[in-house]
C-alpha positions in Angstrom: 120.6 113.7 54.7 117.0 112.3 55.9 116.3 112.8 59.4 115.1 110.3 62.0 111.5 111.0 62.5 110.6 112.0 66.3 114.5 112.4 67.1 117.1 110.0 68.8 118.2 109.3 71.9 121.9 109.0 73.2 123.0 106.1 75.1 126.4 105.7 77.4 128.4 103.0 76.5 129.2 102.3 80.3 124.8 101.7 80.4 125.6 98.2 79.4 127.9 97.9 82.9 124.8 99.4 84.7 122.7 97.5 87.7 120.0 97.6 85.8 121.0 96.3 82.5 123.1 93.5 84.1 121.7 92.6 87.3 117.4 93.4 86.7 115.1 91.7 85.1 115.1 92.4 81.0 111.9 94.1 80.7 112.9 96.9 83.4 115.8 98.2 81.1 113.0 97.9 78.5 111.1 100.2 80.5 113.8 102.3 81.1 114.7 103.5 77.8 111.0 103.9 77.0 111.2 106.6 79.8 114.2 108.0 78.8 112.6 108.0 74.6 109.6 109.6 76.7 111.1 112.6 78.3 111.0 116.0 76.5 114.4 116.8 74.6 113.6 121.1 75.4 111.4 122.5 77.6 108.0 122.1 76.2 105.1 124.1 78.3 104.5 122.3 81.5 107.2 120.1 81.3 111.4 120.5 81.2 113.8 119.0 79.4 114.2 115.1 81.1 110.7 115.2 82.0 106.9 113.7 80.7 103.6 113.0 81.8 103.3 109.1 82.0 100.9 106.7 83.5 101.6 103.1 84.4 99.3 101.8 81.3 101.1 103.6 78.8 104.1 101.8 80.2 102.5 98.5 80.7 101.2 99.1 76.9 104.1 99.9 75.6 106.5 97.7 76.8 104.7 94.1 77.4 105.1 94.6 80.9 102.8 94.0 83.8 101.7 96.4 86.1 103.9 94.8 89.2 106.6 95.0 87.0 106.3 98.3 85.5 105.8 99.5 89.4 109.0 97.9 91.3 111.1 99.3 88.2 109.9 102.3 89.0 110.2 102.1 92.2 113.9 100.8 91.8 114.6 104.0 89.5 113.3 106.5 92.2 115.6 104.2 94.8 118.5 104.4 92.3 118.0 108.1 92.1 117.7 107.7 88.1 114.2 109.6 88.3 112.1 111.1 90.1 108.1 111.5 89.9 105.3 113.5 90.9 101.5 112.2 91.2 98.9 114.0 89.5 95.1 113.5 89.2 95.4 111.6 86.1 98.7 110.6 86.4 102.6 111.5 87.2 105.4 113.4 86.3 108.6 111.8 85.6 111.9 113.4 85.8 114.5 111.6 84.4 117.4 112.8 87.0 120.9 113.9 85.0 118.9 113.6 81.8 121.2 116.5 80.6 124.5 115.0 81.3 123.8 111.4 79.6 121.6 113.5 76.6 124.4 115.5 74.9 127.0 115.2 72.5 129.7 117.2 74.7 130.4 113.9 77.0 
């Protein structure tokens, strides 16, 4: 069996019920699963499982959106308590919060 190059991701079926897929604008779920796609699937040096380096421009880059955009979704996501972040000098840490509960096979 071939496998999927750079992995998969798992998705909920209740995510499509979610505030931010029904009730936000479409490009902020957009940005969420990039995050999500983002975040280390083991511990990786630095950084845990459910967490990356990102920065708003690879964001914006990477998903169409502007930089308000990209911004108030984050900001809605650290509200929501679906991540959390950390500034650095050349940008931020992103922890995706119960990454391990939604990213295995056992739920």
């Amino acid at each position: 069996m071939e496998r999927i190059i750079g992995g998969a991701n798992l998705w909920a079926r209740k995510t499509i019920e979610s505030e931010i897929f029904t009730n936000k604008p479409d490009v902020w779920f957009k940005i969420w699963f990039y995050l999500v796609s983002k975040a280390n699937y083991k511990d990786c040096g630095k950084f845990k499982r459910g967490q990356c380096f990102m920065k708003y421009q690879w964001i914006e880059e990477a998903t169409k959106a502007t930089h308000n955009q990209v911004k108030h979704c984050v900001e809605y996501l650290k509200y929501a308590t679906q991540i959390a972040t950390q500034k650095s000098t050349r940008g931020m840490k992103i922890t995706i919060i119960n990454y391990d509960f939604y990213q295995t096979l056992n739920n």
